[in-house]
C-alpha positions in Angstrom: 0.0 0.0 0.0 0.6 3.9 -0.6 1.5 5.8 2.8 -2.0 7.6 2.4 -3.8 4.0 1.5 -2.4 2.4 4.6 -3.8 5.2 6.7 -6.8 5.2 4.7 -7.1 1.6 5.7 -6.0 1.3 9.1 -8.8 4.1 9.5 -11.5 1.9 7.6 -10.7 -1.3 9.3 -11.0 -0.1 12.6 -13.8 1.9 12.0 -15.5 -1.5 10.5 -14.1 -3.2 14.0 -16.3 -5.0 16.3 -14.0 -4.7 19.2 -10.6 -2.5 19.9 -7.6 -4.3 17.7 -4.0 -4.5 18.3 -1.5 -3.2 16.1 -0.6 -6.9 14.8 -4.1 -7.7 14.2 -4.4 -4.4 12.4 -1.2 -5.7 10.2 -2.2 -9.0 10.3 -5.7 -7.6 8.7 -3.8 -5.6 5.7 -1.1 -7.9 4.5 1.6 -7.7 7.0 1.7 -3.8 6.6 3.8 -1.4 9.1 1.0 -0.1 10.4 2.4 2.3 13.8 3.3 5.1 11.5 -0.7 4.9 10.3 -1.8 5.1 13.5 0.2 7.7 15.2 -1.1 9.8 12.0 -4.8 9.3 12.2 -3.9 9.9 16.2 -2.7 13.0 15.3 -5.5 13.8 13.2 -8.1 12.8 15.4 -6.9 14.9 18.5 -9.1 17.8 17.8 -12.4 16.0 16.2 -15.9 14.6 17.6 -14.0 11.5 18.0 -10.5 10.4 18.7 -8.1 7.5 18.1 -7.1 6.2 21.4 -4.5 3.2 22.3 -6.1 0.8 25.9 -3.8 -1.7 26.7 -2.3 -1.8 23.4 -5.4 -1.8 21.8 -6.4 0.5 19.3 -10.2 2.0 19.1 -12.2 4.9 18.2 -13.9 6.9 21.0 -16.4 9.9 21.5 -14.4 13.3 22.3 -14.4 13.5 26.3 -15.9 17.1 25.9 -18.6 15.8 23.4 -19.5 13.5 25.8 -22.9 15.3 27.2 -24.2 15.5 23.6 -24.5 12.0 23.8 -25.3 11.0 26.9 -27.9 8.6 28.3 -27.6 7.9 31.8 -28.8 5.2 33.9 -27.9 4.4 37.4 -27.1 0.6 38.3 -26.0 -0.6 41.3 -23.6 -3.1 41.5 -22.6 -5.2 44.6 -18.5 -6.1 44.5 -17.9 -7.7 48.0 -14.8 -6.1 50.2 -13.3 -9.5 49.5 -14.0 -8.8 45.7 -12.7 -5.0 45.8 -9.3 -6.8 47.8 -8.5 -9.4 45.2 -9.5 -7.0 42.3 -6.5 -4.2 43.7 -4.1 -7.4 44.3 -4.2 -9.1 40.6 -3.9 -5.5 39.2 -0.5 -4.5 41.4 1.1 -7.5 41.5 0.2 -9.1 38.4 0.8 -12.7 37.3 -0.3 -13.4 40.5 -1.6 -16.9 41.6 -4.3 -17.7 44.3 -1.7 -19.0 46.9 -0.2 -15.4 46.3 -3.2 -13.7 46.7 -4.3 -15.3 50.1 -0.7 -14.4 51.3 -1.1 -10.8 50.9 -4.4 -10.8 52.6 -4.0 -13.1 55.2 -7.0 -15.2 54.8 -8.5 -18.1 52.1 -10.2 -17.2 48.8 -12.9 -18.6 47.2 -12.9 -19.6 43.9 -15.7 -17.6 44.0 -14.7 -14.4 44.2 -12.2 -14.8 41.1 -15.2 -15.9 39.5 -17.0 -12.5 40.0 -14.3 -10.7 38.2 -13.7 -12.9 35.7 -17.2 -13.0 34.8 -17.1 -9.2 35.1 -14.1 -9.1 32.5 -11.5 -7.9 34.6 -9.6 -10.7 35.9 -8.0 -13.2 33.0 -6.4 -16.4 33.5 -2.6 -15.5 31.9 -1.5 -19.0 32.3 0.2 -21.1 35.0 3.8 -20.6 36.8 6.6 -22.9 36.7 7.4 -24.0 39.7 6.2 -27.1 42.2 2.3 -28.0 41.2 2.5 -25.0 38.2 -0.4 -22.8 40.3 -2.8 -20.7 37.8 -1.9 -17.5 37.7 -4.1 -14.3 36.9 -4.0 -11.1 35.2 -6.4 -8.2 34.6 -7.8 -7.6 31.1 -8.0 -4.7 28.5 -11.2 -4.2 29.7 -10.5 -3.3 33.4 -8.0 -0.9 31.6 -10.7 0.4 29.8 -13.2 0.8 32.5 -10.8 2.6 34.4 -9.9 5.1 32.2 -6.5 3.1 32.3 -3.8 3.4 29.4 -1.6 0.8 30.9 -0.7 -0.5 34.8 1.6 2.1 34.9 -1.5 5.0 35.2 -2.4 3.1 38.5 -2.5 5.5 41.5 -0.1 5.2 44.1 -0.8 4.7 48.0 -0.4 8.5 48.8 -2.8 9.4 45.9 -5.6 6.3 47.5 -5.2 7.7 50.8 -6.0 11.5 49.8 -9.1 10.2 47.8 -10.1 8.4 50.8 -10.2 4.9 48.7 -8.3 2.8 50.9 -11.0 2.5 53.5 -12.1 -0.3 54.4 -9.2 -2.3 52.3 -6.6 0.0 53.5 -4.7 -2.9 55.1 -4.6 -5.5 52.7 -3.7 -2.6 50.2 -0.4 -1.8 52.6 0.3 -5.3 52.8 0.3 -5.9 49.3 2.9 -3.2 48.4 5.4 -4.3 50.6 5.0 -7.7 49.1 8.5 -9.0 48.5 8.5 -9.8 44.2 10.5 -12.8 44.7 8.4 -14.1 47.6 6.0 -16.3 45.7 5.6 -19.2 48.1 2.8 -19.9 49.9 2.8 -20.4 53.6 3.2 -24.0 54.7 0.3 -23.2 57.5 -3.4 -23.6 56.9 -5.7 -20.4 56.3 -8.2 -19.4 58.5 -11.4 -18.9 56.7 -12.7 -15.8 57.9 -13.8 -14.5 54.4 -15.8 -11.1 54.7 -19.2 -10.9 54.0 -19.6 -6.9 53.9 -20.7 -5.6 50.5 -19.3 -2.5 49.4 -21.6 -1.0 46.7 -20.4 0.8 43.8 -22.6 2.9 41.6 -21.9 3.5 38.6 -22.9 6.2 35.9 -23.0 4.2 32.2 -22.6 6.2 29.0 -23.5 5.0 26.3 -23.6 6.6 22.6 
């Protein structure tokens, strides 16, 4: 392809896309085609329209301008229920990712349910990324694009810090299994020889959210 072809097409195919694509599909898609340059153009030329180009966890997609957002807003208010145990686990995969179960219930001190991996998984922010190789290979977990997505989240990296939790007031009630979990050694990966007690919390912490939808 031309230069102007290639952006031409990298803008029709994921303008045709049923879900966000990654620069290899996009390549992939139009015949194993360079297609970065393409994209940081029709970012670029985007920046200042009703819609803009923007990368989520490596994942290209087109998106409604954040200040044209009102003129096509519908709101509705749904209450969802993540349990405190939920919210816990949820903040652990996404710090400390690959991160396996044995992992998890070190950081916070009691057992998990399969259960509340469950939740997030079926919420689509909690993947399984495989298994580690040590003793027994554990499955490990990751979060998704879509977490990244939800969030507001370019990458990990954009995830706030303790300081900037505490000043929002977020860290309450998970404040110490947040603190435990950043001081969690990186290399420490074993799980404690010693049973778990199971005193799993049953306190539901409700989140409201505000959907937009176009």
């Amino acid at each position: 392809m031309k230069p102007d072809e290639l952006v031409r097409g990298v803008e029709a195919t994921l303008f045709a896309a049923e879900e966000p694509m990654t620069a290899e599909q996009l390549s992939a898609h139009l015949g194993g085609a360079d297609v970065r340059e393409a994209l940081v153009e029709l970012a670029q030329h985007y920046s200042e329209r009703g819609i803009r180009l923007v990368e989520r966890g490596k994942r290209w997609q087109f998106q409604t301008a954040p200040d044209m957002a009102h003129l096509l807003r519908r709101e509705k208010e749904q209450v969802r229920r993540l349990s405190r145990a939920a919210t816990e686990v949820l903040a652990i995969v996404a710090y400390h990712e690959p991160v396996s179960r044995a992992e998890i219930e070190a950081i916070r001190g009691v057992q998990t349910s399969s259960g509340t991996l469950d939740v997030l998984m079926e919420a689509g922010w909690v993947r399984v990324a495989g298994r580690r190789e040590v003793p027994g290979r554990p499955v490990i977990y990751a979060t998704t694009p879509e977490f990244l997505s939800h969030f507001g989240l370019e990458s990990r990296k954009d995830l706030p810090g303790l300081d900037e939790l505490k000043a929002a007031g977020l860290l309450d009630p998970v404040d110490d299994a947040y603190e435990a979990m950043t001081s969690l050694d990186d290399d420490d990966s074993e799980a404690a020889d010693e049973p778990f007690e199971e005193t799993e919390d049953g306190d539901d912490a409700v989140l409201e959210n505000h959907e937009e939808s176009a």
